[in-house]
DRENVODO-203587 format. One line per field, with one value per residue (C-alpha): residue in three letters; x, y, z. Coordinates in steps of 0.1 Angstrom, whole numbers, always signed. Each point is the difference from the previous one (the first is absolute). Example, Ala and Ser with C-alpha at 12.3 -4.5 7.8 and 13.67 -1.06 7.14 Angstrom:
REM residues 2
rest	ALA, SER
x	+123, +14
y	-45, +34
z	+78, -7
END
This chain:
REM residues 410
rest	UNK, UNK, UNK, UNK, UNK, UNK, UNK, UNK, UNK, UNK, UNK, UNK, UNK, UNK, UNK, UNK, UNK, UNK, UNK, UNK, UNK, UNK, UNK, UNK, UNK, UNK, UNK, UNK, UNK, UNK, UNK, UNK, UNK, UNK, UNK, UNK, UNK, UNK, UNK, UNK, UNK, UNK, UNK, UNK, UNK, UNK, UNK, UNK, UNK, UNK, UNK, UNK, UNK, UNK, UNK, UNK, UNK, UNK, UNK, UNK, UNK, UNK, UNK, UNK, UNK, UNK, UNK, UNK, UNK, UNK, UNK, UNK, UNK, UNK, UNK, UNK, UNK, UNK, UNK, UNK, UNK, UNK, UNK, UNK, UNK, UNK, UNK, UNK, UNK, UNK, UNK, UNK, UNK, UNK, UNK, UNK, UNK, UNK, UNK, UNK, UNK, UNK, UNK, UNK, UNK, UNK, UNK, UNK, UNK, UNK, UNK, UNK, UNK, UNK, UNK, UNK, UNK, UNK, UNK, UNK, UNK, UNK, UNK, UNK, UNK, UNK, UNK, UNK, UNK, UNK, UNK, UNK, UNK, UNK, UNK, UNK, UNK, UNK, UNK, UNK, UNK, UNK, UNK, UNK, UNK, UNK, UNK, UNK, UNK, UNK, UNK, UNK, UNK, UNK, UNK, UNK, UNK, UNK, UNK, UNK, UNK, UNK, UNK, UNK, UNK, UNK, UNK, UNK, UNK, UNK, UNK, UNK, UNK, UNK, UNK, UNK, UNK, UNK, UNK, UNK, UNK, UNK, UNK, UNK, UNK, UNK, UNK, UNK, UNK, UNK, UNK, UNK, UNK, UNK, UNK, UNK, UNK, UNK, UNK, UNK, UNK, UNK, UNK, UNK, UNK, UNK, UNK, UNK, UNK, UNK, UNK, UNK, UNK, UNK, UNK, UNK, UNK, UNK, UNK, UNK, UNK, UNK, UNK, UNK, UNK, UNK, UNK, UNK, UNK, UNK, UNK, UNK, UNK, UNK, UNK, UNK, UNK, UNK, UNK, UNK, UNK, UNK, UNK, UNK, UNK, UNK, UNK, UNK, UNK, UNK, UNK, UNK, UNK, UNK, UNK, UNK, UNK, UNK, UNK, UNK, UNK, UNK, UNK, UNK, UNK, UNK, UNK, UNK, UNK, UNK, UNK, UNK, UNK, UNK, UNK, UNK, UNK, UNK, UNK, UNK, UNK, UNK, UNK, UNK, UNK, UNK, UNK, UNK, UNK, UNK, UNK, UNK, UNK, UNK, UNK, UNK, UNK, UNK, UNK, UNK, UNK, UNK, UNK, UNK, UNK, UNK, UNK, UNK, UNK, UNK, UNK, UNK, UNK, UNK, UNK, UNK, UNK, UNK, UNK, UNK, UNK, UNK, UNK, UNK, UNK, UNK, UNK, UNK, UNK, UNK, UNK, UNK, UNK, UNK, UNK, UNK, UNK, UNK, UNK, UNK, UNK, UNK, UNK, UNK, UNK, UNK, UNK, UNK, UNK, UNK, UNK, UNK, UNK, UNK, UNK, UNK, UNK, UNK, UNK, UNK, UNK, UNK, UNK, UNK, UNK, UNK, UNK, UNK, UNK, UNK, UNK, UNK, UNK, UNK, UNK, UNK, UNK, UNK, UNK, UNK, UNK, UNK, UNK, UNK, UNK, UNK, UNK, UNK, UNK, UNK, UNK, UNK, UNK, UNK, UNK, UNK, UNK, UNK, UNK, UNK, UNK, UNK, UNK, UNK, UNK, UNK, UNK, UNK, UNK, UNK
x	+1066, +16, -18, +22, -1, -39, +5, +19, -29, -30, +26, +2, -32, -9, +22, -19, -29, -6, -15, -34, -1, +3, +9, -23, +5, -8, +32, +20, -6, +6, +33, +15, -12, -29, -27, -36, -25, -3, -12, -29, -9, +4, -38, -11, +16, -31, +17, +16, -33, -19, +21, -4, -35, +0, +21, -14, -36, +10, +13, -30, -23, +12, -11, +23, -13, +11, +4, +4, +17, -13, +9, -36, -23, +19, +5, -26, -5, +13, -21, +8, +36, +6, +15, -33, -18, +35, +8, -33, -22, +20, +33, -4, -28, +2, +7, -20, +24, -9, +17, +28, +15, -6, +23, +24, +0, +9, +27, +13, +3, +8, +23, +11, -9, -29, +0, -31, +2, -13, -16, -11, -10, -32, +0, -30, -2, +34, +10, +19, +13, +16, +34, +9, +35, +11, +4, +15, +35, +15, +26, +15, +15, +32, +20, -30, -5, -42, +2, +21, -6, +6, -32, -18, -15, -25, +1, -22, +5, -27, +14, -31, +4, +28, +3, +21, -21, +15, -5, -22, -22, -5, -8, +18, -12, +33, -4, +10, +38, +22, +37, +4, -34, -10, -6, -24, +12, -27, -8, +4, +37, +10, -18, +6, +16, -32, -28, +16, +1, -37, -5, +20, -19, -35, +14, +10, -32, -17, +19, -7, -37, +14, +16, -34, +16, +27, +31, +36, +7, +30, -9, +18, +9, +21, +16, +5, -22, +10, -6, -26, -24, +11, -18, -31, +1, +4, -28, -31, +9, -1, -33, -17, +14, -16, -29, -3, -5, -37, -17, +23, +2, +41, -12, +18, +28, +8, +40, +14, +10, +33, -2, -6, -10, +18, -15, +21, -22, +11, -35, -3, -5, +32, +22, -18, -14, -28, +16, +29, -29, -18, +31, +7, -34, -1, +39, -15, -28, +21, +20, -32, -11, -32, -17, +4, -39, -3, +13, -17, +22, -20, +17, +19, -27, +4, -24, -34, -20, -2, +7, +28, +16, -6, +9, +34, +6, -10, +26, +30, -3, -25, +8, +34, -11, -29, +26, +21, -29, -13, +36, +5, -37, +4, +36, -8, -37, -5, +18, +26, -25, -31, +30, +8, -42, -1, -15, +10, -10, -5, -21, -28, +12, -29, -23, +21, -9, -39, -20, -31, -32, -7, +36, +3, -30, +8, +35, -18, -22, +25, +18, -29, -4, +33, +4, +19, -28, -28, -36, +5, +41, -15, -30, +25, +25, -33, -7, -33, -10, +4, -26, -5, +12, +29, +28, +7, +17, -22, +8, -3, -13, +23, +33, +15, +35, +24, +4, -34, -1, -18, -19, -29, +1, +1
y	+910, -32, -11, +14, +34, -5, -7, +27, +26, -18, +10, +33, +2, -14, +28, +25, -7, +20, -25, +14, -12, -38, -11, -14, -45, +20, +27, -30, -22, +31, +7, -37, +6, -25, +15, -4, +2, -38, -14, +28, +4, -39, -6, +31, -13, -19, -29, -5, +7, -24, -31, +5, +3, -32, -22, +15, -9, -30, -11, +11, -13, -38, -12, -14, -33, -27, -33, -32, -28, -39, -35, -10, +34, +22, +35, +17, +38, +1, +28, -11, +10, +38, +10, -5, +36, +22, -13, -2, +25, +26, +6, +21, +20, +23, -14, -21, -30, +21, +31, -19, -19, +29, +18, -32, +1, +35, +3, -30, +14, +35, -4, -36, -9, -9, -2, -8, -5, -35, +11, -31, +15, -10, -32, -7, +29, +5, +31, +12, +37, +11, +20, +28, -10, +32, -5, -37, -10, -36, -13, -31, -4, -19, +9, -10, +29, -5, -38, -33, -7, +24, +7, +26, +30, +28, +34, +27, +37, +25, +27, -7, -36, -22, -36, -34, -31, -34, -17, -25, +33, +20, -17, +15, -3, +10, +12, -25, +13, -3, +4, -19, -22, +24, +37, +5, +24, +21, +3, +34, +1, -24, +22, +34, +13, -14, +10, +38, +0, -4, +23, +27, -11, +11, +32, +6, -5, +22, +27, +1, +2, +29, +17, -3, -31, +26, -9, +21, +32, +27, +32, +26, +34, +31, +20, -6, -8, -3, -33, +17, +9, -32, -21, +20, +1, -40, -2, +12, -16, -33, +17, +6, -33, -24, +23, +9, +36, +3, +2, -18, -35, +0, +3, +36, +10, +37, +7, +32, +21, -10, -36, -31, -40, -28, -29, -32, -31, -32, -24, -32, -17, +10, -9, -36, +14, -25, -29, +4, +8, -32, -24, +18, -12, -32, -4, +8, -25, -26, +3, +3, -33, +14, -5, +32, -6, +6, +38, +7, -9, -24, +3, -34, -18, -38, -15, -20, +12, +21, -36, -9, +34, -4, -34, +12, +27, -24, -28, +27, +20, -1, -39, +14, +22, -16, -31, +27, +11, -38, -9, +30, -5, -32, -3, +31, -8, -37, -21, -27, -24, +10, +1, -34, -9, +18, +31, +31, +32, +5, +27, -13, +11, -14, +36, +13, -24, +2, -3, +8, -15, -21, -18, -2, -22, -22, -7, -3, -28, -16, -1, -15, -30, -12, -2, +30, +23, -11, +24, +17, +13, +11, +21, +11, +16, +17, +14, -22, -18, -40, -24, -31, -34, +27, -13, -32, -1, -9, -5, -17, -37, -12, +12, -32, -10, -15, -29, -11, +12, -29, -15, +20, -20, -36
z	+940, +18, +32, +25, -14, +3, +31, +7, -15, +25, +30, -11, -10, +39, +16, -19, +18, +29, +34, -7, -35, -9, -31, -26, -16, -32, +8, +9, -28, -25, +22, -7, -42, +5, -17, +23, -25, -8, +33, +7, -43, -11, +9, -19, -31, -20, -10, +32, +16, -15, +5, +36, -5, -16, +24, +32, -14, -14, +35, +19, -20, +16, +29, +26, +14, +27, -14, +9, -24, +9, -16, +9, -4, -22, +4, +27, +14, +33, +14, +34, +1, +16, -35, -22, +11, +1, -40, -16, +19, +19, +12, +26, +13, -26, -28, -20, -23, -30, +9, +22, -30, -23, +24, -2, -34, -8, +27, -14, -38, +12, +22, -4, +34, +21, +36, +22, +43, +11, +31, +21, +39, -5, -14, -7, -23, -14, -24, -28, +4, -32, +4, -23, -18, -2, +39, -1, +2, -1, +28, -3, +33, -8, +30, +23, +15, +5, +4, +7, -39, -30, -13, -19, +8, -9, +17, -2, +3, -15, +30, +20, +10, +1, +1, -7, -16, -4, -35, +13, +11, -35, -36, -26, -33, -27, -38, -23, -6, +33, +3, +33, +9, +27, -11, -37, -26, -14, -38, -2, +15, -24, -29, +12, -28, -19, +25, +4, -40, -3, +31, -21, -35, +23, +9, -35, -13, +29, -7, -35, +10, +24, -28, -25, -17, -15, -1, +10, -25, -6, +1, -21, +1, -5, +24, +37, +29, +37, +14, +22, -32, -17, +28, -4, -39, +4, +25, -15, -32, +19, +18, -34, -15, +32, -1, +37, -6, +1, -31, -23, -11, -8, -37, -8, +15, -3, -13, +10, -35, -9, +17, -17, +17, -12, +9, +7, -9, +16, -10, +23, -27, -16, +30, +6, +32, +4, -14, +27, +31, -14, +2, +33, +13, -13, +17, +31, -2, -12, +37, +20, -21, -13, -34, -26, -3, +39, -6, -26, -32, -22, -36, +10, +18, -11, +25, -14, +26, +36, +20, -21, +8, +41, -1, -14, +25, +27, -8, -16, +30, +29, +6, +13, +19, +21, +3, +21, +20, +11, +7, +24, +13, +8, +16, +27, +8, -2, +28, -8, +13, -24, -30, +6, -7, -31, +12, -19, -10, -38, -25, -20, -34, -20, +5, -23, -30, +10, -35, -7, +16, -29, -6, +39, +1, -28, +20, +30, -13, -23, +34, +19, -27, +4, +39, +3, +22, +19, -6, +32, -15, -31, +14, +24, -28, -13, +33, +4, +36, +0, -1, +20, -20, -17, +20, -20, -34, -29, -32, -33, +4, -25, +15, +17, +11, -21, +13, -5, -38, -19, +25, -15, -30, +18
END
């Protein structure tokens, strides 16, 4: 059916409908041939599922930190700037940075957009209001209707409250596939086709549990039966067959005399079934940029150990990501002014490669012996109090500069 004969059907369909009755998205959506299922069933699809799982954790797992950048001391927390509480502890008043970024995360994968409110009237404590982007539409006012300069713009509509932001007043954090820089396209409308095929491969399988893991069968006879009697014939076989009657287990199944059931066999095994959900899956996966291992599939796991495998996912696909989120953070919350001295905003991506306690501690030491860390930043990445005398680097008395190698000897 060509689009203007759909849209024919949704006006008919919208005259049908009496004042008192309002129409349905779903009813709409089914009127223009767009089928509804994929936005509301995606995230009950397991594969689907558990690559959101994996980002969104992924992403709150890292802490958000002010920093500053210095010739002369190097890279410090800036806890004084407004921005260090709202991105490290809590957003708002109630939400903690764990949940907020979660929230981030899965908007952003799920939808392909993430839109949060930067609320500055009080300025000591500024906010972040997240925006549902079901409710959010881009404006870029060309014709300069809102301003004296064409700029872009974010409205919101949810039916309830309505309202206009400037870009400078909402971050936006995009998916990684965009067509125009300014609005994300989700993963699963570019794989719809694939996400609704292992939706339909669930519902498969479900209903063969439904059925008493029998498949379809022909049933024969001689003589003539009104459709009426046919329908009941048909029923309680399928009753006795699933076993809901009470008292049976589907294991018999009584045959009226001169009736016989033909089962049709169609084995999963026969028709490739799991080998085509399993490339389905690791499809899906592959466009979310997580590991097969990470959902489960290990019979091509090729990593030497569990660091290896995070450090993998960490460079192949979370670098890009956080890189996204520091730029956005740091363009709409840090002034031009604090820019210019090297403050930023930036995710500490190191928790996610934390070994164990004794590895960490060699590092740490090997680090302290060479001038790296003094005492006090060692004990304090093992979550132990400083000590006076810890401030100052110590390390190996026979370390010295270059320029002086050989003077040892003279």
């Amino acid at each position: 059916m060509k689009l203007a004969e759909r849209l024919k059907a949704a006006r008919r369909a919208f005259r049908q409908k009496s004042h008192s009755e309002q129409i349905t998205l779903d009813q709409l959506v089914q009127a223009l041939g767009i089928s509804p299922e994929l936005s509301g069933q995606a995230l009950s699809e397991a594969t689907y599922f558990a690559c959101i799982k994996v980002l969104t954790e992924s992403i709150a797992k890292l802490p958000f930190r002010v920093l500053q950048r210095t010739d002369r001391s190097g890279v410090n927390i800036v806890q004084s700037n407004r921005w260090w509480a709202p991105v490290y502890i809590s957003p708002n008043r109630f939400m903690t940075a764990t949940v907020f970024w979660s929230l981030m995360e899965s908007c952003r994968n799920h939808y392909g957009n993430a839109y949060a409110v930067i609320d500055t009237s009080e300025s000591k404590k500024p906010q972040l209001w997240p925006l549902d982007p079901q409710h959010v539409e881009i404006i870029y006012d060309d014709a300069r209707k809102l301003s004296d300069q064409p700029d872009l713009y974010y409205r919101y509509d949810d039916g309830k409250v309505r309202a206009i932001y400037g870009s400078e007043e909402v971050l936006h954090f995009k998916s990684h596939l965009t067509k125009n820089g300014l609005v994300g396209l989700s993963v699963r409308e570019q794989l719809r086709d694939t996400v609704q095929g292992q939706i339909k491969a669930q519902k498969m399988v479900n209903a063969m549990y439904d059925n008493g893991m029998t498949s379809k069968a022909t049933l024969q006879y001689t003589g003539g039966l009104n459709e009426e009697n046919v329908k009941t014939l048909v029923q309680q076989i399928q009753d006795y067959a699933s076993g809901s009657i009470k008292g049976t287990r589907g294991q018999i199944i009584p045959i009226p005399i001169g009736f016989s059931l033909q089962p049709l066999n169609l084995k999963l095994a026969d028709s490739q079934f799991f080998e085509i959900k399993q490339a389905s899956a690791l499809q899906i996966a592959a466009a979310f940029g997580v590991k097969p291992s990470q959902i489960g599939d290990y019979s091509k796991s090729s990593y030497s150990s569990a660091e290896a495998q995070q450090l993998s996912f960490l460079v192949d696909t979370l670098m890009y990501i956080v890189k996204g989120y520091s730029e956005e953070l740091t363009s709409k919350l840090i002034d031009s002014e604090d820019i210019a001295r090297g403050v930023e905003i930036k995710a500490q991506t190191d928790v996610l490669l934390r070994a164990d306690k004794q590895t960490k501690i060699q590092t740490l030491s090997t680090a302290v012996n060479s001038f790296l860390y003094t005492p006090n930043e060692a004990r304090m990445e093992l979550d132990l109090p400083s000590v006076d005398g810890g401030d100052k680097l110590l390390g190996n008395g026979a370390s010295i500069p270059i320029e002086s190698v050989g003077t040892q000897y003279q």
